[in-house]
C-alpha positions, -999 to +999 in steps of 0.1 A: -705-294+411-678-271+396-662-256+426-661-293+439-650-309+408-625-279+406-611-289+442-609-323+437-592-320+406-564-299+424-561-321+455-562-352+428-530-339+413-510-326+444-515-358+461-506-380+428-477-358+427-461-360+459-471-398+470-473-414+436-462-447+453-490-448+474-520-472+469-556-463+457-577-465+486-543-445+506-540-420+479-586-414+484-585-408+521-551-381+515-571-365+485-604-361+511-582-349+541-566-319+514-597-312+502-612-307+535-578-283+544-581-263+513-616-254+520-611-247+552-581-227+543-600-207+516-631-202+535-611-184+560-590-163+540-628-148+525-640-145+558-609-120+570-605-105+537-645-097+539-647-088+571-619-072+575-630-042+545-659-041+570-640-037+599-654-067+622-630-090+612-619-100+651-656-106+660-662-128+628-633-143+636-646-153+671-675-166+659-663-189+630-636-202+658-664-213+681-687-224+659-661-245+641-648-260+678-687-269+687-692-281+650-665-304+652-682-322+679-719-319+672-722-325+638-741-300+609-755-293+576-729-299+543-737-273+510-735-296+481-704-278+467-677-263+485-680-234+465-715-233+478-699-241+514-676-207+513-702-187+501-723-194+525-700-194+555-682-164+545-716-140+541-727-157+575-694-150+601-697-117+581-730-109+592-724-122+622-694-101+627-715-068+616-745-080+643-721-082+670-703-054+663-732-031+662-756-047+684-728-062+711-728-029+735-768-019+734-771-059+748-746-055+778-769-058+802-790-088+785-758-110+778-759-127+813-795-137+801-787-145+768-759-164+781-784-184+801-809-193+773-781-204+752-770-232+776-807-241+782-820-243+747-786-255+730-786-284+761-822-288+743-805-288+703-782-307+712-795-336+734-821-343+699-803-333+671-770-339+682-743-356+664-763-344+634-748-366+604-745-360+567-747-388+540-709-388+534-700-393+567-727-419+586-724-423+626-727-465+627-716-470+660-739-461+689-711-456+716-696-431+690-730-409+684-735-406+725-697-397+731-701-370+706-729-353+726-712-358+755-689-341+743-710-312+724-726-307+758-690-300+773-682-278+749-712-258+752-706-256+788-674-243+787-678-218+758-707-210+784-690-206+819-660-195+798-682-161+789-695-157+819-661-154+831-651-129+812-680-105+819-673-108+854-640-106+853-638-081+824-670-060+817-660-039+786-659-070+757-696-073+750-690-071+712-665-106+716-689-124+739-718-115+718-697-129+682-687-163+702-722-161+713-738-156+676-714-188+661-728-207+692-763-199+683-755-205+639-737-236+648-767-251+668-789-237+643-769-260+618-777-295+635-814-290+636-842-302+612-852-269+600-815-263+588-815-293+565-844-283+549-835-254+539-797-267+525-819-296+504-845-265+492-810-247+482-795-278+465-830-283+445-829-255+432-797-254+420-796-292+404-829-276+391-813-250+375-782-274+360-809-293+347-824-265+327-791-256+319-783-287+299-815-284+281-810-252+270-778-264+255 
């Protein structure tokens, strides 16, 4: 819990800083809202600084932006730490930057298909997995979980038509429809069952590896 502990401790003294007169549950929800915006914040700054010594820093751009806009609606898998969560979103929108890059011209003339299995089996993902909820932040209300895949459907849809657009329209950006593409695919990826086992396998192993930490010392 280090990067996380390290985070909170930083957001803890801004906050106690600059609204010391505020109460104690005000002063927890201000703490949780900075944390959330220096992570972001930092997470992005590693994914243009990476992927820009690369040189597919607008395509991993893309596809953290539309991943994040269809995450923000459907839900997805936490890392335990946010150091944890910037490592592993940085080496993804990397590689997903690289993949589109490379592989977004020799797919030109699949994108129209791949554009159509991404509707179909997303509209799958997300009509049983979607909202997909994490332990620190439940979905109680019923009215609130169905509005949320309402809502991850729309944005699918238009992320969708949207690309479809644009290869009509204009017929030489294979490499950015591919990268919004790729974060469309990760982010659905993110809100399935498969995805959650693998972040708990990767949490195990680490509070596996604290513990024999602490024994060795």
């Amino acid at each position: 819990m280090e990067g996380k502990n390290s985070l909170e401790l930083i957001s803890q003294k801004l906050i106690n800083y600059f609204f010391k007169d505020y109460q104690a549950d005000d002063k927890e929800i201000l703490i949780f809202g900075l944390m959330a915006v220096l992570s972001t914040t930092i997470t992005s700054i590693f994914i243009i600084v990476c992927s820009s010594l690369l040189g597919v820093a607008r395509f991993s751009i893309i596809a953290a932006i539309v991943a994040s806009i269809l995450r923000f609606f459907s839900g997805g898998i936490h890392a335990a730490t946010y150091k944890q969560c910037i490592t592993i979103s940085t080496v993804v929108f990397v590689l997903l930057g690289l993949l589109a890059s490379y592989a977004g011209i020799g797919l030109q003339d699949s994108l129209f298909i791949i554009l159509l299995l991404a509707l179909i089996v997303g509209s799958i993902i997300i009509f049983f997995y979607a909202p997909a909820e994490v332990e620190q932040n439940p979905i109680n209300s019923i009215e609130r979980r169905y509005r949320l895949k309402r809502y991850s459907f729309m944005i699918l849809f238009i992320i969708v038509f949207i690309s479809y657009l644009i290869l009509l329209l204009k017929n030489d950006l294979y490499q950015f429809i591919l990268a919004g593409l790729l974060g469309v695919i990760w982010q659905l990826f993110t809100i399935t069952p498969l995805a959650y086992k693998l972040i708990d396998l990767l949490n195990k192993d680490r509070r596996g590896k604290n513990e024999e930490q602490k024994i060795n010392i």
